[in-house]
N, C-alpha and C positions, 0 to 999 in steps of 0.2 A: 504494500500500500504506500503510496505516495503525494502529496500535496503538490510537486511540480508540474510546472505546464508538461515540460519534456522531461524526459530518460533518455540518457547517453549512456550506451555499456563498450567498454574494450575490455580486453583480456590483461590481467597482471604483468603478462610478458612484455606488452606494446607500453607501458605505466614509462618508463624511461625514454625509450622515443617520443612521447609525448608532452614530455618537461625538455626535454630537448632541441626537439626539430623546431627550424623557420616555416609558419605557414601564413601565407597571403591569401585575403579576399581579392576575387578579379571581378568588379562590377561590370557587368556587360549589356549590351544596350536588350532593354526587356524586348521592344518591336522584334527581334530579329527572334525571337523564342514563340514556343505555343507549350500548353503542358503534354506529358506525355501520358495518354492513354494506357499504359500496361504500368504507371507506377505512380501511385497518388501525391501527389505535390511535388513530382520533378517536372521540369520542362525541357523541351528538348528544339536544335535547331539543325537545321539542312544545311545551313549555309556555313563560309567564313566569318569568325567576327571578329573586330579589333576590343579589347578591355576597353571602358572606360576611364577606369582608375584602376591603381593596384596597390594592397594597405595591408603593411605588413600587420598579425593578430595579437603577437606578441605571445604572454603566460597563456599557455590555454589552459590551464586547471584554473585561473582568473579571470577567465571570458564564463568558464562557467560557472563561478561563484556568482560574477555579474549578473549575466542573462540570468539566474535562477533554475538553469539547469541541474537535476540531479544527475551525477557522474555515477555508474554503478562498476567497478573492479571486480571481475569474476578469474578465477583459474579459466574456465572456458565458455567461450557466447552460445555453447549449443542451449543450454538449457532456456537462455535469453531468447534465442530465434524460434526456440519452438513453443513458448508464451506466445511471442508477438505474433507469429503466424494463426495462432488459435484463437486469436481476440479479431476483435470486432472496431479495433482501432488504427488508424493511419500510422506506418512505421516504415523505414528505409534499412535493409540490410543486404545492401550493394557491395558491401568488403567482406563477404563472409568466406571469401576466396583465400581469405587472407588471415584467416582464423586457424586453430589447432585444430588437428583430425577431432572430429564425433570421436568420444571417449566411449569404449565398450559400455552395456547395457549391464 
């Protein structure tokens, strides 16, 4: 149970690249986008686009104190991915390529 708008979950492994890495927002111009159909709140575009702006984010464990994000540290996101698949709520799990194998049953 949670009071956050959002849930953010990585795995303990990724916890140190993520106090670590530079990561930048690339605003891009919204006209040249449409959402994408096979995935709720992304959008997607055909074309080339040039950025707008680009802004480095700085502390992300501090973006998400900011925004009100709860951050959730798991050993492994299977257990996370097969919640959010079985609710009834909007969720993005596009990096799971990049997760630890499915832990035996």
């Amino acid at each position: 149970m949670t009071t956050a708008r959002r849930v953010h979950g990585t795995e303990l492994a990724w916890l140190e690249r993520m106090r670590t890495t530079a990561l930048y927002r690339y605003d891009l111009p919204a006209a040249a986008f449409e959402p994408w159909a096979a995935a709720s709140g992304q959008w997607i575009t055909h074309q080339d686009v040039e950025p707008v702006s680009v802004t480095p984010l700085g502390d992300l464990l501090a973006a998400h104190v900011d925004g009100g994000i709860e951050l959730r540290l798991a050993p492994s996101l299977w257990p996370l991915h097969d919640l959010a698949v079985s609710g009834a709520w909007e969720f993005s799990i596009v990096r799971m390529a990049n997760a630890q194998p499915r832990p035996p049953a």
